[in-house]
Backbone atoms as SQL, in Angstrom:
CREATE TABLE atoms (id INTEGER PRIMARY KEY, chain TEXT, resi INTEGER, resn TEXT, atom TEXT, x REAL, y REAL, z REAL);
INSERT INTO atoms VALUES
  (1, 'A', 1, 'UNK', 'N', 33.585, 15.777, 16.434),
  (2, 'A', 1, 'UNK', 'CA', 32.209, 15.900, 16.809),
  (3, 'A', 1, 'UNK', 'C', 31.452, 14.701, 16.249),
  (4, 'A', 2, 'UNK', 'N', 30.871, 14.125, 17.061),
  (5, 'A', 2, 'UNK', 'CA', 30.059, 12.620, 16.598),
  (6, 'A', 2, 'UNK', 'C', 28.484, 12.951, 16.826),
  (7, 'A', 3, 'UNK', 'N', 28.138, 12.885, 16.052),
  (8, 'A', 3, 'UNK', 'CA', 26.444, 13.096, 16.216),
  (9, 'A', 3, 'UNK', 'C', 25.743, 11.422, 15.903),
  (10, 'A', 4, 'UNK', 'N', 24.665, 10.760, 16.653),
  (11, 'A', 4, 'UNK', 'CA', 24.073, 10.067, 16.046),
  (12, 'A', 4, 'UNK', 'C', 22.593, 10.163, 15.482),
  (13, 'A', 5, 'UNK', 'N', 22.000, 10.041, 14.965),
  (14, 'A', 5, 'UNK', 'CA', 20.528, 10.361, 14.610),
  (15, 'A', 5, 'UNK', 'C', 19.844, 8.837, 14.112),
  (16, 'A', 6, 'UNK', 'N', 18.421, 8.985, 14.813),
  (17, 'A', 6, 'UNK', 'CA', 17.894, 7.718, 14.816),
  (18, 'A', 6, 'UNK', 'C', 16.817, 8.730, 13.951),
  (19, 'A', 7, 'UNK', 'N', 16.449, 7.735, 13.004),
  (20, 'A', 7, 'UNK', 'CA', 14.935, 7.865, 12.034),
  (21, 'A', 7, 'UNK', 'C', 14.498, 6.798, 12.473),
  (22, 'A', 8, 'UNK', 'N', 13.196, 7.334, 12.769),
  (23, 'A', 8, 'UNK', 'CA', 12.385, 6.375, 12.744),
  (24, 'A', 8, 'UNK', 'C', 10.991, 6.600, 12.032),
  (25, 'A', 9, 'UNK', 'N', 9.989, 5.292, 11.568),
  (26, 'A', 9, 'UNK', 'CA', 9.395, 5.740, 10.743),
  (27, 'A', 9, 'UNK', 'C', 8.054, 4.565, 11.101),
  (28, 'A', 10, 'UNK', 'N', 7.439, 4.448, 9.876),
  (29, 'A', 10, 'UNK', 'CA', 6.745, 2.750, 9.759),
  (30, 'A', 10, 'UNK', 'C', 6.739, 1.931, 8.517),
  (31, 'A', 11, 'UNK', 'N', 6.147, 0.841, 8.419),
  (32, 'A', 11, 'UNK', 'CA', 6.350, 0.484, 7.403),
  (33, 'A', 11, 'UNK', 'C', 7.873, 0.305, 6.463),
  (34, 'A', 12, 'UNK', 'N', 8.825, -0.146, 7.317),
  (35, 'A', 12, 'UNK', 'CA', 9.862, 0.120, 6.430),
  (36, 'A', 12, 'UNK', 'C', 10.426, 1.518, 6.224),
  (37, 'A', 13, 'UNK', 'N', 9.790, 2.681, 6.164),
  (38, 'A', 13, 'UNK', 'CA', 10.004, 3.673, 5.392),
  (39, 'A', 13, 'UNK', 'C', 11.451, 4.393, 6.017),
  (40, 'A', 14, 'UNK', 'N', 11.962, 3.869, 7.154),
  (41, 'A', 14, 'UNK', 'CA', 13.278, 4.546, 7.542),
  (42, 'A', 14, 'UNK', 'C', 14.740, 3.715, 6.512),
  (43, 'A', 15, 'UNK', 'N', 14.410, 2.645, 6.373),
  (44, 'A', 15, 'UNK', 'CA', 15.002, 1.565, 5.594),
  (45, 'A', 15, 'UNK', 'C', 15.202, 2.178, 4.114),
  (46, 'A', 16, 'UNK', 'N', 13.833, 2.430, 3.830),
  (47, 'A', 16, 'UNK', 'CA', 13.592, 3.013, 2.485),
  (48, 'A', 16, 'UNK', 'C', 14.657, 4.886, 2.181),
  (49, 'A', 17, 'UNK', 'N', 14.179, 5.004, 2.962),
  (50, 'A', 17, 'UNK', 'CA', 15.183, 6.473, 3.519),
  (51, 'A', 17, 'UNK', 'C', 16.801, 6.746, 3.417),
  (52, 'A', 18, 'UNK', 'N', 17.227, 5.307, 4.035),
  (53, 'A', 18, 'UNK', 'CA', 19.064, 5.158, 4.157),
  (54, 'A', 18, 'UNK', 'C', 18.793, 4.860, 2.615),
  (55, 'A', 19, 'UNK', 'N', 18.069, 3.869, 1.891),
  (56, 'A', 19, 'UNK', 'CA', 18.516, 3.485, 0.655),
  (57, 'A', 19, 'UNK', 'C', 18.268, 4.237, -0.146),
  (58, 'A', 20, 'UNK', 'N', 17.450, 5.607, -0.101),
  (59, 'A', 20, 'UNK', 'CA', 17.309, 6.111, -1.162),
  (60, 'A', 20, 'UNK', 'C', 18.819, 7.225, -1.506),
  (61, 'A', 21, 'UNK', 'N', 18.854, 7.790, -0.066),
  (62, 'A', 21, 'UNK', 'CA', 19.860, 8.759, 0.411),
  (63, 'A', 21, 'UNK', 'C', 21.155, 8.127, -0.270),
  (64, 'A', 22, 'UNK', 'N', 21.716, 6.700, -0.249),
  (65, 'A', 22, 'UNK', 'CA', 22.777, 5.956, -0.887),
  (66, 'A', 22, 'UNK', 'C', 22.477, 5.797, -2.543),
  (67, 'A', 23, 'UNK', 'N', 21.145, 5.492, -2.834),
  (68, 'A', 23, 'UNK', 'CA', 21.092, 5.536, -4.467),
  (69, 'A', 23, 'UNK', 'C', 21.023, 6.649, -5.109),
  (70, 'A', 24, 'UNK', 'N', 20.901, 7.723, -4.374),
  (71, 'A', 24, 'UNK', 'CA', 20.805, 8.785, -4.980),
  (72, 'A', 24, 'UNK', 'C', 22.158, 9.764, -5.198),
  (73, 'A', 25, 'UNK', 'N', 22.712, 9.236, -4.128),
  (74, 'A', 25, 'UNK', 'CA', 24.440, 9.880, -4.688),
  (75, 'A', 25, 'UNK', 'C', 24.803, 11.016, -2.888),
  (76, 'A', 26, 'UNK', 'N', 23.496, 11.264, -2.318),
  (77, 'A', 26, 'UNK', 'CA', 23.497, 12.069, -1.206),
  (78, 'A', 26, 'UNK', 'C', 24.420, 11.406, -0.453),
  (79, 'A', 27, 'UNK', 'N', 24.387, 10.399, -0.139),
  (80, 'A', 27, 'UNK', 'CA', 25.435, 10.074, 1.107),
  (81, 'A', 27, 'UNK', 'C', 26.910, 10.071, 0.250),
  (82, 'A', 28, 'UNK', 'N', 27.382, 9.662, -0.903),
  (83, 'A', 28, 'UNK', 'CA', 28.121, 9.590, -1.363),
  (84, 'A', 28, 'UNK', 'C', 29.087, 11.574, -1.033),
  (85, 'A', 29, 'UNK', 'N', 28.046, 12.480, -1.655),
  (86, 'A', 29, 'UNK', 'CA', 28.471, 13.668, -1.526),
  (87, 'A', 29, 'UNK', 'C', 28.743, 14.526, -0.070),
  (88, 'A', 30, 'UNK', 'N', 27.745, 13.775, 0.976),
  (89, 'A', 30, 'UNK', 'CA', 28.634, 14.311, 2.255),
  (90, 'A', 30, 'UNK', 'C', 29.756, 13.392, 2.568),
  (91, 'A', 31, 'UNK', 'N', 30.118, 12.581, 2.499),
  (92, 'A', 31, 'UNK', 'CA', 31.587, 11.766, 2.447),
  (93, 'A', 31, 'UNK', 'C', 32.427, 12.882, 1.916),
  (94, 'A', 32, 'UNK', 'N', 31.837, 13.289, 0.900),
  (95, 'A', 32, 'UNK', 'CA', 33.034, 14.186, 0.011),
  (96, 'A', 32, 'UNK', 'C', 33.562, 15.389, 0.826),
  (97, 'A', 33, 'UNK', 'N', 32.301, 15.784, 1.450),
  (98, 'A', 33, 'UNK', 'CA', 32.985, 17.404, 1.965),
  (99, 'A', 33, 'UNK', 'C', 34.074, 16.987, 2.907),
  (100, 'A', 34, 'UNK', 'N', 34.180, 18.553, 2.885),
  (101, 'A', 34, 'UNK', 'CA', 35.511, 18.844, 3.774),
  (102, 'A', 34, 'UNK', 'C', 35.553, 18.641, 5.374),
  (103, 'A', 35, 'UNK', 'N', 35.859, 17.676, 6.125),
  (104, 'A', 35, 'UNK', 'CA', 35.747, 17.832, 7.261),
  (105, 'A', 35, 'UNK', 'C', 34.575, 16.632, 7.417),
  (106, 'A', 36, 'UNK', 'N', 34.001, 16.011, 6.763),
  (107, 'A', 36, 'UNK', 'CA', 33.468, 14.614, 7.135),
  (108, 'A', 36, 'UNK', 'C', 34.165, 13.692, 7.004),
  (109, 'A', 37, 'UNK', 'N', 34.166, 13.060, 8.588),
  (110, 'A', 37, 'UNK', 'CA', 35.130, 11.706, 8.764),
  (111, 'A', 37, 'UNK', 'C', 34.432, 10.479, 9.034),
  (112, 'A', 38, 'UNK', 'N', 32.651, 10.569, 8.810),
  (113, 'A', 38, 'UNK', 'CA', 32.165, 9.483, 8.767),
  (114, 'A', 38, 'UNK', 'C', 30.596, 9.894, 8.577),
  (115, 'A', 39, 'UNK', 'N', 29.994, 8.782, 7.852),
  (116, 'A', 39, 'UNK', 'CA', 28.816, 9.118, 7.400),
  (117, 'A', 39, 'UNK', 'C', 28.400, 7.275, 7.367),
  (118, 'A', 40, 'UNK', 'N', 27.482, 6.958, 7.985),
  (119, 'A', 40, 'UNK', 'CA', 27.502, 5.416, 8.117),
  (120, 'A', 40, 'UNK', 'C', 25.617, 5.185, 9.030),
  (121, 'A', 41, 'UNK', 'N', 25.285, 3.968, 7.988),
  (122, 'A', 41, 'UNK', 'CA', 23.918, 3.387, 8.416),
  (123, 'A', 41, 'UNK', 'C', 24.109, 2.603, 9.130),
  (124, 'A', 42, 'UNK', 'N', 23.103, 2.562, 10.145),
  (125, 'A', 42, 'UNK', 'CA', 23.099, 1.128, 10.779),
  (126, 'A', 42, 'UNK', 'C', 21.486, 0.339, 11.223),
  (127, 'A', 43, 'UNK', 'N', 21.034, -0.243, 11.570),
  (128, 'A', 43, 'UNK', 'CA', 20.014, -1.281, 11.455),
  (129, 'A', 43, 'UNK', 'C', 19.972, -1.586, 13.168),
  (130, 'A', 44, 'UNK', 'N', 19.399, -1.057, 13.949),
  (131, 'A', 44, 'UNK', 'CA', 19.428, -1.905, 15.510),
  (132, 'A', 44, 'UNK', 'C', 18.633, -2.736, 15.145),
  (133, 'A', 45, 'UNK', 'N', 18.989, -4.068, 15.709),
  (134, 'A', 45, 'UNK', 'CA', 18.017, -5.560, 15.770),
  (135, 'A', 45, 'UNK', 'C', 16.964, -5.724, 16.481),
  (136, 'A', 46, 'UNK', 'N', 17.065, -4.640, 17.799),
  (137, 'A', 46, 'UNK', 'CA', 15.679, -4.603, 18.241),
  (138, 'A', 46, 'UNK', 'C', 14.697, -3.883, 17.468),
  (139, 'A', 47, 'UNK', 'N', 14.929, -3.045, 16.250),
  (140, 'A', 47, 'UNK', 'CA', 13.738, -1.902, 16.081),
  (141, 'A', 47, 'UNK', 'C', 13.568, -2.065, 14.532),
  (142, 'A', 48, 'UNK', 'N', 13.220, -2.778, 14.323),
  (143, 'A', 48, 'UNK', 'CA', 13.140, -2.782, 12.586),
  (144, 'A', 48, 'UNK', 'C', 12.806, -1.311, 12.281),
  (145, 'A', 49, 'UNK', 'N', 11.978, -0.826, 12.432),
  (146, 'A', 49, 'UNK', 'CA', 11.127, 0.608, 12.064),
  (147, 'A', 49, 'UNK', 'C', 12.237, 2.140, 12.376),
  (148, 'A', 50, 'UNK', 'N', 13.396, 1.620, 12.729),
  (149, 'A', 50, 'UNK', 'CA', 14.580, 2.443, 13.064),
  (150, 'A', 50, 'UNK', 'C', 15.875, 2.408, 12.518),
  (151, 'A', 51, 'UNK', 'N', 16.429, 3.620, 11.834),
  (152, 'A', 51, 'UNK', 'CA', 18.001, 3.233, 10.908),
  (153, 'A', 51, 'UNK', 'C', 18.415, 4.202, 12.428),
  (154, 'A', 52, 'UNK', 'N', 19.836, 3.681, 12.149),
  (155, 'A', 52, 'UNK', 'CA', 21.329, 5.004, 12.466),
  (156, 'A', 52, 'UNK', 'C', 21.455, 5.497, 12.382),
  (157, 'A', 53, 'UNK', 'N', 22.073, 6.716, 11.839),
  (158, 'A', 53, 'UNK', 'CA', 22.854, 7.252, 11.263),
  (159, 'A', 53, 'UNK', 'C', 24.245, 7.837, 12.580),
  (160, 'A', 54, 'UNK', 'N', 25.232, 7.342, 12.007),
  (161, 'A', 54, 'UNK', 'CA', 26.415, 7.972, 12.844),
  (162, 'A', 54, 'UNK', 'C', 27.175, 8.613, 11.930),
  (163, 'A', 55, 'UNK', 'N', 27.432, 10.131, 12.140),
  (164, 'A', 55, 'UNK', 'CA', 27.618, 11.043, 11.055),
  (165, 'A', 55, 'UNK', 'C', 28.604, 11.786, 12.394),
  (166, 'A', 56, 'UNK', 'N', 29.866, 11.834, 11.766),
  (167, 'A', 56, 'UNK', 'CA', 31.503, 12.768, 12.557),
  (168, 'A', 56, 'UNK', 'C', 31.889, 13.841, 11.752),
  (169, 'A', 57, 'UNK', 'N', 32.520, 14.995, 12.276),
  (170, 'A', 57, 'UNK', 'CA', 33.221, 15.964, 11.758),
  (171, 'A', 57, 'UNK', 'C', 34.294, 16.122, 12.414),
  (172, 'A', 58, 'UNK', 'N', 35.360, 16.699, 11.950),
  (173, 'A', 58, 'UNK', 'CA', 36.371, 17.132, 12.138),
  (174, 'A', 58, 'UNK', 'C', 35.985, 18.192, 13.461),
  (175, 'A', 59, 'UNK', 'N', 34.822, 19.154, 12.971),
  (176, 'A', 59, 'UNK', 'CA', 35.024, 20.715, 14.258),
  (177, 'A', 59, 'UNK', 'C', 33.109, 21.236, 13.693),
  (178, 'A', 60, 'UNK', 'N', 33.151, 22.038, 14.749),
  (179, 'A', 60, 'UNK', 'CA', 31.434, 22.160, 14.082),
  (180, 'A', 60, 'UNK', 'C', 31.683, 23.054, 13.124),
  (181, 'A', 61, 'UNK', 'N', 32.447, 24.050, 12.876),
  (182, 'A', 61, 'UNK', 'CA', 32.592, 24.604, 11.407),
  (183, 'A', 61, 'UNK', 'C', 32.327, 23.664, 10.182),
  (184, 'A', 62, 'UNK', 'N', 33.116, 22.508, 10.615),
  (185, 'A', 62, 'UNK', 'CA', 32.609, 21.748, 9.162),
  (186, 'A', 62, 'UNK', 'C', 31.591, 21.495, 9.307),
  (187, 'A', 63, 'UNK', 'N', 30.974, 21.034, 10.671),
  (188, 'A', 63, 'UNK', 'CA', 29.560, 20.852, 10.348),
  (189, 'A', 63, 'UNK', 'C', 28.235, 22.050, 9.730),
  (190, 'A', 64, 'UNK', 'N', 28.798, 22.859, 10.730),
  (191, 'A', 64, 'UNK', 'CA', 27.916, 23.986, 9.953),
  (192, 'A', 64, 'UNK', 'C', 27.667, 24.243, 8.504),
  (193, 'A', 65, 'UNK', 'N', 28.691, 24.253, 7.843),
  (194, 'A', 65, 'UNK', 'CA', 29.041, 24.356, 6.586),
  (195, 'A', 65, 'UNK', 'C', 28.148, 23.610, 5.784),
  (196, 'A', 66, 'UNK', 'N', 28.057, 21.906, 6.607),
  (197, 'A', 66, 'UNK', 'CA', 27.197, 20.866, 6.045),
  (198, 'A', 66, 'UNK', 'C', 26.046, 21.566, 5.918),
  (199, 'A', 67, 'UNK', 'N', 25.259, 21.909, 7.237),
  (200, 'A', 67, 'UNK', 'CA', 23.819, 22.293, 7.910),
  (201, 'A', 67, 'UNK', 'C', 23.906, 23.425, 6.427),
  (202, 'A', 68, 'UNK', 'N', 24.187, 24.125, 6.315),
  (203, 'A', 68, 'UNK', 'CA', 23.815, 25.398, 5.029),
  (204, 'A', 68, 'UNK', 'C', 24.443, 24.988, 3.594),
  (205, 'A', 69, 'UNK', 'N', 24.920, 22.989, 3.476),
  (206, 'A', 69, 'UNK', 'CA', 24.726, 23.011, 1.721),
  (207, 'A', 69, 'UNK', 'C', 23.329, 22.452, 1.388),
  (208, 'A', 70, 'UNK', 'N', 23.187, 23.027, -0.062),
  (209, 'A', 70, 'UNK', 'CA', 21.940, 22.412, -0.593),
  (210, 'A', 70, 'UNK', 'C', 21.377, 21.214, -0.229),
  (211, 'A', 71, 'UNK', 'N', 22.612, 19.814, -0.072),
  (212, 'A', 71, 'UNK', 'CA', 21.864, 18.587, 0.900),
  (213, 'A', 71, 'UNK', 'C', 21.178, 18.474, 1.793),
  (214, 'A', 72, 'UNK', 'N', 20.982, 19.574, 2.479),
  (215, 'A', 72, 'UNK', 'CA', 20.699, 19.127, 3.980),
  (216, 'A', 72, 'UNK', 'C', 19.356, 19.656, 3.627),
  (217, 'A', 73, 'UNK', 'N', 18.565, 20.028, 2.297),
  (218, 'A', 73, 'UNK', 'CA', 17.560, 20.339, 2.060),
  (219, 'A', 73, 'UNK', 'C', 16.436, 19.196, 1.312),
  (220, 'A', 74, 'UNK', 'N', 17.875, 18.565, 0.858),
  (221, 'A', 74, 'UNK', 'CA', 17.382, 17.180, 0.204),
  (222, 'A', 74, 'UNK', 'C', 16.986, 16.719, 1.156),
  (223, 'A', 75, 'UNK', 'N', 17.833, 16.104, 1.909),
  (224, 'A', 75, 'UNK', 'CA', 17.862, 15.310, 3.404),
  (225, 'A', 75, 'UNK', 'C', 16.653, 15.609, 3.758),
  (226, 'A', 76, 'UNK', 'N', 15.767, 16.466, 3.935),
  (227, 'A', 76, 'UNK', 'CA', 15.245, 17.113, 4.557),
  (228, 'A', 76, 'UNK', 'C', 14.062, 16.834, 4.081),
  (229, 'A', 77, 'UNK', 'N', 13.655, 16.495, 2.923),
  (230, 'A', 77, 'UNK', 'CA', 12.672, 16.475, 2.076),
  (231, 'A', 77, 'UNK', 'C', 12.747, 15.030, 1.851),
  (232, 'A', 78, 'UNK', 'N', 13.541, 14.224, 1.336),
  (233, 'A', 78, 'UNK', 'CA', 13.637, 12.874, 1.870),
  (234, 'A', 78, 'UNK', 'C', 12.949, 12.355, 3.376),
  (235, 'A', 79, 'UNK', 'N', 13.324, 12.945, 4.336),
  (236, 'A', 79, 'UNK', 'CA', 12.819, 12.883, 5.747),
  (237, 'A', 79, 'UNK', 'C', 11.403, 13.128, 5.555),
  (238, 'A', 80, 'UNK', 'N', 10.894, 13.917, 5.309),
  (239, 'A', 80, 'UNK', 'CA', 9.268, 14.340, 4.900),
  (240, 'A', 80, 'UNK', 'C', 8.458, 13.312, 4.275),
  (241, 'A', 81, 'UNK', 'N', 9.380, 12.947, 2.930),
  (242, 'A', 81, 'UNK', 'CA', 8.671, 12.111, 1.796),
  (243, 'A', 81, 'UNK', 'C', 8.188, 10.602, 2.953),
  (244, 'A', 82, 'UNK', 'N', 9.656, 10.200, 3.560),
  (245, 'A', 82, 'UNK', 'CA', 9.155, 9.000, 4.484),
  (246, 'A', 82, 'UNK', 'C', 8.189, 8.644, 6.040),
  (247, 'A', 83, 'UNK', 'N', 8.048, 10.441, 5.668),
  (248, 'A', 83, 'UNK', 'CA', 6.972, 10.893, 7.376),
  (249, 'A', 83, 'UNK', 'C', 8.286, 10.122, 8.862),
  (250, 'A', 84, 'UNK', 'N', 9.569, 10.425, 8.721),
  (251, 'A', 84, 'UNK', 'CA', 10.240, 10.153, 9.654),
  (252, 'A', 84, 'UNK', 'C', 10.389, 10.721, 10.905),
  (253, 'A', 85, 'UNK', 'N', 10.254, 10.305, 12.101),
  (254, 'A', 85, 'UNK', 'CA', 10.731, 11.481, 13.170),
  (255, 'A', 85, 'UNK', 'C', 12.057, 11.597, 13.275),
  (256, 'A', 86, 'UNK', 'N', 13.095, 12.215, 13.760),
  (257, 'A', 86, 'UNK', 'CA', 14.319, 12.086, 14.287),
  (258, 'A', 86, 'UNK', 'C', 14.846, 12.617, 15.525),
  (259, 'A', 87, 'UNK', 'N', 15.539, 11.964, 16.351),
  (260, 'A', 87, 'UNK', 'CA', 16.235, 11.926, 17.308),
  (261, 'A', 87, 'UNK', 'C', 17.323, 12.207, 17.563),
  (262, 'A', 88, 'UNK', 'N', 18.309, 13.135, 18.168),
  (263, 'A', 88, 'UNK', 'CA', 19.628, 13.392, 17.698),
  (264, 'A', 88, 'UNK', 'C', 20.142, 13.157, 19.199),
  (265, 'A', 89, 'UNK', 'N', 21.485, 12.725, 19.075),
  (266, 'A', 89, 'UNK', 'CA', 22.191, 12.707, 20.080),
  (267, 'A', 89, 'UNK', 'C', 23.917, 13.308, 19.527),
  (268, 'A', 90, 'UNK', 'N', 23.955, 14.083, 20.688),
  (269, 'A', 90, 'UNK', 'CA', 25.356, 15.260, 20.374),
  (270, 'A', 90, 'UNK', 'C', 26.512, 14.695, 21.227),
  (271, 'A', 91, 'UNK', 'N', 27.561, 14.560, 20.555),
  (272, 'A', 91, 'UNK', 'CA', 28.743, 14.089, 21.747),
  (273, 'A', 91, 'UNK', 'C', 29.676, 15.233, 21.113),
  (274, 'A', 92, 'UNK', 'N', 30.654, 15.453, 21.956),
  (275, 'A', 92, 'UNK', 'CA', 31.946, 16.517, 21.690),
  (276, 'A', 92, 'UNK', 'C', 32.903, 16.128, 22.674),
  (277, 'A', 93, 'UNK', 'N', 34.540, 16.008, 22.348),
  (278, 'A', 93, 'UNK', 'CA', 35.457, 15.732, 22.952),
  (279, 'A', 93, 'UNK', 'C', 35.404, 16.864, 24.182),
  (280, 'A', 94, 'UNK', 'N', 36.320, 16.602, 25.032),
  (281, 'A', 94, 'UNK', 'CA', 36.289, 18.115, 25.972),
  (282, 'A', 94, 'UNK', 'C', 37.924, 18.333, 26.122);
Protein backbone atom coordinates (compact mmCIF):
# COMPACT_ATOMS: atom_id res chain seq x y z
CA UNK A 1 0.00 0.00 0.00
CA UNK A 2 1.70 3.36 -1.10
CA UNK A 3 0.12 6.43 0.13
CA UNK A 4 1.53 9.89 -0.83
CA UNK A 5 0.67 13.04 1.18
CA UNK A 6 1.49 16.54 0.14
CA UNK A 7 1.70 19.32 3.10
CA UNK A 8 1.41 22.21 2.22
CA UNK A 9 1.78 25.30 4.13
CA UNK A 10 3.48 29.04 3.92
CA UNK A 11 6.28 30.53 4.82
CA UNK A 12 8.46 27.59 4.81
CA UNK A 13 6.43 26.00 7.46
CA UNK A 14 5.93 22.54 5.50
CA UNK A 15 9.87 22.40 5.30
CA UNK A 16 9.91 23.24 8.91
CA UNK A 17 7.41 20.25 9.51
CA UNK A 18 9.58 17.29 7.59
CA UNK A 19 12.49 18.73 9.79
CA UNK A 20 11.03 18.80 12.87
CA UNK A 21 9.23 15.26 12.43
CA UNK A 22 13.17 13.93 11.56
CA UNK A 23 14.74 15.86 14.66
CA UNK A 24 12.48 14.75 16.80
CA UNK A 25 12.95 10.98 16.44
CA UNK A 26 9.07 10.66 14.80
CA UNK A 27 10.09 9.63 11.49
CA UNK A 28 12.84 7.58 12.82
CA UNK A 29 10.03 5.52 14.97
CA UNK A 30 7.58 4.85 12.09
CA UNK A 31 10.55 3.28 10.09
CA UNK A 32 10.63 1.09 13.10
CA UNK A 33 7.16 -0.39 13.11
CA UNK A 34 6.12 -3.40 11.85
CA UNK A 35 5.09 -3.40 8.36
CA UNK A 36 6.65 0.05 7.25
CA UNK A 37 8.60 -0.29 4.10
CA UNK A 38 9.08 3.33 3.51
CA UNK A 39 8.76 6.59 5.09
CA UNK A 40 10.61 9.33 2.84
CA UNK A 41 10.54 13.41 2.22
CA UNK A 42 10.62 14.97 -0.77
CA UNK A 43 10.83 18.74 -2.00
CA UNK A 44 8.89 19.27 -5.62
CA UNK A 45 10.91 22.11 -7.44
CA UNK A 46 7.94 23.64 -8.60
CA UNK A 47 6.32 24.35 -5.05
CA UNK A 48 8.62 25.50 -2.45
CA UNK A 49 5.58 25.88 0.08
CA UNK A 50 5.04 21.92 -0.46
CA UNK A 51 6.97 18.64 1.13
CA UNK A 52 6.13 14.78 0.11
CA UNK A 53 5.71 12.51 1.98
CA UNK A 54 5.73 8.90 0.37
CA UNK A 55 4.89 6.60 3.21
CA UNK A 56 4.34 2.26 2.11
CA UNK A 57 3.07 -0.61 4.09
CA UNK A 58 3.24 -3.97 3.79
CA UNK A 59 -1.10 -4.45 4.08
CA UNK A 60 -3.50 -1.83 5.62
CA UNK A 61 -3.43 -3.76 8.90
CA UNK A 62 -0.09 -2.39 9.33
CA UNK A 63 -1.27 0.66 8.44
CA UNK A 64 -4.04 0.81 10.67
CA UNK A 65 -2.06 -0.14 13.48
CA UNK A 66 0.10 3.06 12.50
CA UNK A 67 -3.31 5.36 12.28
CA UNK A 68 -4.07 4.21 16.28
CA UNK A 69 -0.16 4.64 17.68
CA UNK A 70 0.43 7.55 19.84
CA UNK A 71 2.44 9.18 16.65
CA UNK A 72 -0.08 9.79 14.55
CA UNK A 73 -1.19 12.21 17.36
CA UNK A 74 2.09 13.86 17.34
CA UNK A 75 1.95 14.03 13.61
CA UNK A 76 -1.05 15.53 14.04
CA UNK A 77 -0.26 18.28 16.27
CA UNK A 78 2.91 18.98 14.44
CA UNK A 79 0.50 19.46 11.33
CA UNK A 80 -1.54 22.08 13.44
CA UNK A 81 1.55 23.78 15.02
CA UNK A 82 2.62 24.52 11.09
CA UNK A 83 -1.21 25.48 10.02
CA UNK A 84 -0.59 22.71 7.13
CA UNK A 85 -3.27 21.46 4.76
CA UNK A 86 -2.90 17.90 3.47
CA UNK A 87 -3.64 16.05 0.49
CA UNK A 88 -3.60 12.34 0.29
CA UNK A 89 -3.35 10.18 -2.53
CA UNK A 90 -4.16 6.21 -2.06
CA UNK A 91 -2.68 3.58 -4.44
CA UNK A 92 -3.18 -0.35 -3.74
CA UNK A 93 -1.89 -3.25 -5.85
CA UNK A 94 -4.95 -5.22 -7.33
Amino acid sequence: MLINLYYTGKDGNAKKFASEMVSSGIVQRVRAEEGNIRYDYFFPMDDPETVLLIDEWVSQEALDLHHHSPMMQQIATLRDKYKLCLRVERYTKC
